[in-house]
N, C-alpha and C positions, 0 to 999 in steps of 0.2 A: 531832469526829465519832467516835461508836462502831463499830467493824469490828467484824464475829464473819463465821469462815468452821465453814458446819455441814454433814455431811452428811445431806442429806435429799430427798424427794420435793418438786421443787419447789412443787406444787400445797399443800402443809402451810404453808408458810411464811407467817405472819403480816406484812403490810407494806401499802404505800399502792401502790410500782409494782414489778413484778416484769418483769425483763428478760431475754428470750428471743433470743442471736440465730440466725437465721435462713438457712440456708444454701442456695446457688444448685441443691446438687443435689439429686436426688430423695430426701426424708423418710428415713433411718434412722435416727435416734435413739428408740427406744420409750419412753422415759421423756418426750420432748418431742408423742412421739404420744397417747400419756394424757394427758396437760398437757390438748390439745387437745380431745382427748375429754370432758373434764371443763370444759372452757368452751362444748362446745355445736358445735367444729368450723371455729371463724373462722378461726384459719391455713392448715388446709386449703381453707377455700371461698375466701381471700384470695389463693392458690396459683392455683386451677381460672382464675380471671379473672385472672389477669395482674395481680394488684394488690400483691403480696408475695410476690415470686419469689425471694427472694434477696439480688437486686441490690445491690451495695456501699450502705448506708443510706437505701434506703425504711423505711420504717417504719409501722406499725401499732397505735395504741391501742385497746383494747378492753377493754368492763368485763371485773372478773375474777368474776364471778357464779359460786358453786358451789368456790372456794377460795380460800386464805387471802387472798390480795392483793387488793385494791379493784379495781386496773388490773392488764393487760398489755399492755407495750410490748415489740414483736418488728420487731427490728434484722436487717432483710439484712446478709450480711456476707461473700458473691460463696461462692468453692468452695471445698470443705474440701483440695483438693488447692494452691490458691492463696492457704491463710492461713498469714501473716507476722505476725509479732512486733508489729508498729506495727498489723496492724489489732486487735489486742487492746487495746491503748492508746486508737485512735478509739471503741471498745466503749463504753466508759465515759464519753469525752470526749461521741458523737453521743447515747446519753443523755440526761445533760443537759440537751444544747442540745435536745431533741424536748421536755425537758419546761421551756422556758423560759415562764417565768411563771404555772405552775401549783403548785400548794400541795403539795408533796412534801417529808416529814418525814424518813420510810422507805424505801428502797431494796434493791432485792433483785438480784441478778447470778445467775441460772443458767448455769453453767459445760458445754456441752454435751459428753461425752466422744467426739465424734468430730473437735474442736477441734483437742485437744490426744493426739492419738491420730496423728497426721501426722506426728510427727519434729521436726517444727520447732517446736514450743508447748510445751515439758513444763507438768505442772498446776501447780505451783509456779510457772512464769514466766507464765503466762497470769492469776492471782490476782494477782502483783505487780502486772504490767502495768494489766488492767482497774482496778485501784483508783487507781489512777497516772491514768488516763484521766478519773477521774471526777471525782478529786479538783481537776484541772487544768481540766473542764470545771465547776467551779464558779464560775470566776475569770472575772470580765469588766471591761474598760477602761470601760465606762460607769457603772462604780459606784466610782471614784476617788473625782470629785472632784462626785461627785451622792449623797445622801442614799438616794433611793429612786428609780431611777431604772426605768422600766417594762419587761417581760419579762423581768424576772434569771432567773439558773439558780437551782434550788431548791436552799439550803442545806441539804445531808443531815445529819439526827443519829445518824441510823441506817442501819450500811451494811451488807449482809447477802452472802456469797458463799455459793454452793448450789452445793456439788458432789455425785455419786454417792457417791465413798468418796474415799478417800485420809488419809496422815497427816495430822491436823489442826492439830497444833503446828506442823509445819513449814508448812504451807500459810496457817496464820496469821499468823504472820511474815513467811512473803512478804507478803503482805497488808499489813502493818505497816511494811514497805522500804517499799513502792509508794507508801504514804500519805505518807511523810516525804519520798522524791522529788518526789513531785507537789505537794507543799508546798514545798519548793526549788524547784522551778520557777515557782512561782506569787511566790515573792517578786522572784526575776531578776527575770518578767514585769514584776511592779508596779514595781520600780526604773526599769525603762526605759521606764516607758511617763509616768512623771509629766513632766511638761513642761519645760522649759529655764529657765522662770522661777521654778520650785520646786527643780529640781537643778542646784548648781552644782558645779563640782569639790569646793569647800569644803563643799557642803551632804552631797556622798557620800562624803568623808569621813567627815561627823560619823555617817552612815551607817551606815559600817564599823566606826567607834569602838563602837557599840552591837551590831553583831553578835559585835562581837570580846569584850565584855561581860558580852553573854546565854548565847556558847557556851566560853566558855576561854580564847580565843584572845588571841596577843598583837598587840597593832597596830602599826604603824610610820606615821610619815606624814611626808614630805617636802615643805617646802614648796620657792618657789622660790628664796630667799636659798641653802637646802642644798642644792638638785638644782643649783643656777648653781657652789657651792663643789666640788660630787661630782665634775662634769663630763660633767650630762648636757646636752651640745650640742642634740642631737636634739628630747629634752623640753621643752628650755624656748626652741626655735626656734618652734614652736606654741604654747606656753602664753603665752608674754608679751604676746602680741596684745591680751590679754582685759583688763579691768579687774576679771575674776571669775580670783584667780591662780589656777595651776595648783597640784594634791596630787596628791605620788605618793604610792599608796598600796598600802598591804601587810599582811596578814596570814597567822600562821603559826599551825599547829596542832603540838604537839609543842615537846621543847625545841629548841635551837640546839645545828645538830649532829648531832642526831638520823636516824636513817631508819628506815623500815617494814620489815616482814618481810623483804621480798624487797633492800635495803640501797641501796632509793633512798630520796629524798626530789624527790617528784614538785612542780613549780613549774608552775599554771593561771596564765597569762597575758591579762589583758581588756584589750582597747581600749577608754579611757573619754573617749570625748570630748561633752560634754554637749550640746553642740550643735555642728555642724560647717556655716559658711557658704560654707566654701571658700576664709576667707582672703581674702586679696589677690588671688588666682586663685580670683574669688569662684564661686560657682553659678548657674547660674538660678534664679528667682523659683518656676519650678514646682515644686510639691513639700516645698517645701525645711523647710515644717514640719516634713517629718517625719523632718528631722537631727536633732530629739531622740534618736532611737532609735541615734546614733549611738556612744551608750555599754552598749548592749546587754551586749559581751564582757565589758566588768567588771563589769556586775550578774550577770549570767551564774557568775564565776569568785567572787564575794563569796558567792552564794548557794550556791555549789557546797563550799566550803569551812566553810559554814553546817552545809550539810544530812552530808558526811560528820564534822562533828565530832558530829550528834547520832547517827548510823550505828556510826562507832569512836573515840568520844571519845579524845583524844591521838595520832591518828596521826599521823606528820613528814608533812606537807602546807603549800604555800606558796603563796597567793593573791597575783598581784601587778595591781595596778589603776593604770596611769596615768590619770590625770582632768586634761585640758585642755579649755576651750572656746574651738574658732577661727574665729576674730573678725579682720576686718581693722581696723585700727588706726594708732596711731599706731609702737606699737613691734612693731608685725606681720612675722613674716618676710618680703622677697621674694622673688621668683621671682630668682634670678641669686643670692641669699645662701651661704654658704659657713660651715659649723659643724662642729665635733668632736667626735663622737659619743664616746660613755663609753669605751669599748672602743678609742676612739682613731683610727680610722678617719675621715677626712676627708668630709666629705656636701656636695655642693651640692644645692640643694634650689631646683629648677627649675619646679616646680610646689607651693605652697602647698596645693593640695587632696590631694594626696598624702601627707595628715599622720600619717592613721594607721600605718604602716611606720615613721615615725620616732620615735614614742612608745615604740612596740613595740620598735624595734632595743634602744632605754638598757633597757626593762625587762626584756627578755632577758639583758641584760648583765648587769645589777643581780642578776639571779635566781641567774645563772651562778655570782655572785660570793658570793651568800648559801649558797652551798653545793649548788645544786638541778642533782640528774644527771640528769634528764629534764624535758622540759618541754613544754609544749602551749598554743598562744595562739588565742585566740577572737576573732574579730575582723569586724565589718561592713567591710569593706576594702574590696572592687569591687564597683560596679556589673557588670562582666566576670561576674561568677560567677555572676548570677540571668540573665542572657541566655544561658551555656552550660547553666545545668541549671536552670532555672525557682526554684519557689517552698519544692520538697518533698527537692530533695537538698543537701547541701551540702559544699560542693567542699575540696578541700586538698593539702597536701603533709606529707614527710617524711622523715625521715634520722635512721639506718638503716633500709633496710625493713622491718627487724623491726618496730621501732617503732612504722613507722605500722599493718602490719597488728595491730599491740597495740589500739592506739587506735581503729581504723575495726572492730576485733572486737570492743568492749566496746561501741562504738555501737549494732553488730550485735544484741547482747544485749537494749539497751535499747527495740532499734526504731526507729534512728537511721540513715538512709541517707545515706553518703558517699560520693564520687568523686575517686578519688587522683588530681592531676595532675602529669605530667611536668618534671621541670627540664629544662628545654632549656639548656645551657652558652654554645652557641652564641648567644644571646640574650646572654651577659654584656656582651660589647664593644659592645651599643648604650646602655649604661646606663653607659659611660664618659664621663668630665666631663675638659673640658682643664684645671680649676682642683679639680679634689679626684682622689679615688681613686675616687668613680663619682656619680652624679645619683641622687634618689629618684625620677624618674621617666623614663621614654622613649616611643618613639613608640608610638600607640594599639595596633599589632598583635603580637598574643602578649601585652597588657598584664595581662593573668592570671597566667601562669607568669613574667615578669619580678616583680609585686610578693612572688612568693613568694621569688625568687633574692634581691629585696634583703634580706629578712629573714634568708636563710639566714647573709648576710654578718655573722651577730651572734651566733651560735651556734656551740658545739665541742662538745655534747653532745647525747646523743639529741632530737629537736625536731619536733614537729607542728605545723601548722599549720591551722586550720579557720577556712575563709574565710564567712560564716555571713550576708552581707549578703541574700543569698537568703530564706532561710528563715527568720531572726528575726525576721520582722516580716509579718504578711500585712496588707491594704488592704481584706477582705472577711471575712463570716462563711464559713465552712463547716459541713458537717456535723457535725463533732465539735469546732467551736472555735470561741473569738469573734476578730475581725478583733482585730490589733494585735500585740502582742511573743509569741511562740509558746513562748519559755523552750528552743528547740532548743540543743541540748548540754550543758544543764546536766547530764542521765542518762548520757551518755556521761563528763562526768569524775567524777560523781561513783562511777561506776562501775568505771574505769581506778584511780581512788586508791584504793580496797576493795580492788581485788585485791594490793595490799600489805597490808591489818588480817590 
């Protein structure tokens, strides 16, 4: 896709759809009131009747007769006083999806300056974002594993940002981030969303092997013979279930040793479980397809590590991807089993569906030990974390505070809504085992901030957590996105790792 950001009247600009959005309060924009004038007046008669007020994504097409663009499509987008960073993101994403299955080549973005005139949008991050949005909103799960499947989003060739003025080099660039973000993100998506019977631990591997290929990177990959010799307990108490073995996997940007500006070397953490049936502590039947998406965090942290090698090619950055599928079995952990985690810690592992926490503890460890003084893990972990905050936020922990306010501010940047949760201490002694030094699971209440606590138990250096079972995955279309893997925090790390280039 061709980006140009140009300044100009948007009415000039040559293209097939030209995008307007559309604000809850009363019309000041004069460049968007000419616009109008010069189509004949439908925004404002769409305004008088109640039909295109504003409101967070109605929308409105309409020929573009009497200037450059064929169409205009005009995107509510609520108050100039209540725009957020993410709704510039949904700009491009709801787009799009308005114009699914219609023939759009060209693409045009009018940037209206009273957006980005609030404090909260500078014009540079609102150009990022929107192309991020669009780019994202190109990408849909029905055209995997279908040829041509009906109402795609239209493939743009041409992406055009229409601002009044501003520097244009820098504003192009942004422009030029957003794109390679939203391409990062689109590939997490596609990782996680291909099926159980296409991705197995071995197959994301070979996965890995090729991004690490395309971008520099070097690979690592542990099978089970060397994770069982390392003495990851944890790993390969889940993995062995499977007749599909477990790969731990890893990739590093930069040499060994190495660190970035600021004299870290930041360690992304994914939970890769390809499929999770629950084990021995199996699941119910309902749903349960869609424990493919169970390996979200490490497509997630592969494509993250993707996207900043094309951003700062050679920055010290460390992707670490456990890949287990859990499967009950013949050599399947049970419930009442007793393992030694890398780091040497004693785990009874009381619950089998509790897998993810014990993949994560060895790779934690593993990271620790590769030299990484920060670190942040992705993870579909609880069901707990889409019941306390739904679909759109996504929940976590951290230590030091610094830290997490590091990580939930880089989010911040991106458009990425997070909610720290508390360690409760007081919660440790239920998660005590009479036969190890504590259980990977305890009783149902508080089970939120306990699976944070066991985590923490693997970690001696800065450490986040981002619980993501929420919001990686929706069951529905919306307005600016197709139902399925959302690619949520991939812009969050790849944006935390940047602030060391």
């Amino acid at each position: 896709m061709q980006i140009s950001v140009i300044a100009a009247e948007p009415w000039v600009v040559p293209t097939d759809v030209l995008v307007v959005p559309i604000t809850a309060d009363e019309p000041s924009d004069q460049i968007l009131a000419e616009l109008d004038r010069r189509l004949g007046g439908p925004l404002a008669g769409y305004r008088r009747v109640g039909e295109l007020t504003g409101t967070p994504w109605q929308t409105a097409l309409v020929p573009g007769a009497g200037i450059g663009a064929s169409w205009t499509l005009a995107i509510g987008v609520g108050s100039e006083a209540d725009f957020e960073r993410w709704t510039a993101v949904r700009i491009g994403g709801a787009a799009e999806r308005r114009l699914c299955g219609v023939s759009v080549a060209r693409l045009a973005v009018y940037v209206p300056s009273g957006l980005t005139g609030t404090g909260k949008v500078d014009p540079a991050s609102f150009v990022e974002l929107v192309v991020r949005g669009v780019v994202e909103g190109m990408a849909d799960p029905a055209a995997i594993y279908r040829d041509a499947p009906d109402g795609q989003p239209p493939q743009i060739e041409e992406l055009t940002i229409v601002v009044a003025a501003g520097d244009i080099a820098a504003l192009t660039k942004a422009a030029e981030r957003g794109r390679i973000i939203g391409e990062g993100a689109n590939l997490a998506r596609r990782l996680s969303q291909r099926s159980s019977n296409d991705i197995s631990p071995t197959v994301l591997a070979d996965e890995a092997q090729k991004i690490a290929a395309e971008h520099g990177l070097t690979a690592t990959i542990i099978g089970p013979e060397k994770a069982t010799e390392l003495g990851m307990g944890m790993f390969m108490a889940v993995g062995r279930g499977s007749d599909n073995p477990p790969q731990f996997i890893a990739l590093r940007s930069g040499a060994e040793g190495s660190t970035d500006s600021r004299g870290r070397l930041l360690a992304m953490v994914g939970k890769g479980v390809t499929f999770d049936s629950g084990g021995i502590s199996i699941k119910p039947a309902d749903h349960m397809e869609e424990m493919k998406m169970d390996k979200t965090g490490a497509c997630t942290v592969l494509a993250a590590i993707a996207t900043v090698a094309r951003l700062a090619p050679g920055l010290p950055l460390l992707a670490v991807a456990p890949a287990v599928e859990n499967m009950p079995g013949p050599h399947s952990a049970r419930p009442g089993d007793v393992v030694r985690a890398l780091n040497g810690k004693v785990v009874e592992v009381n619950n089998t569906d509790a897998e993810g926490r014990l993949i994560l503890g060895d790779a934690l460890t593993w990271a620790e030990q590769q030299g990484a003084t920060h670190l942040v893990d992705v993870a579909t972990l609880t069901g707990a974390v889409e019941r306390a905050f739904g679909k759109l936020i996504t929940g976590g922990f951290g230590t030091p505070q610094a830290w997490w306010d590091e990580v939930a501010a880089a989010g911040a940047r991106q458009g990425e809504r997070y909610w720290q949760i508390p360690f409760v201490d007081e919660y440790r002694a239920e998660m005590d085992s009479w036969y190890a030094d504590f259980r990977n699971s305890a009783s149902p209440d508080g089970s939120l901030v306990k699976s944070g606590m066991f985590l923490r138990e693997f970690v001696t250096r800065p450490w986040a957590h981002l619980d993501i079972a929420g919001t990686a995955y929706l069951t529905k279309n919306t307005p600016w996105g197709a139902r399925g893997a959302t690619g949520v925090s991939l812009a969050t790390l790849v944006e935390l790792a940047l602030a060391g280039a």
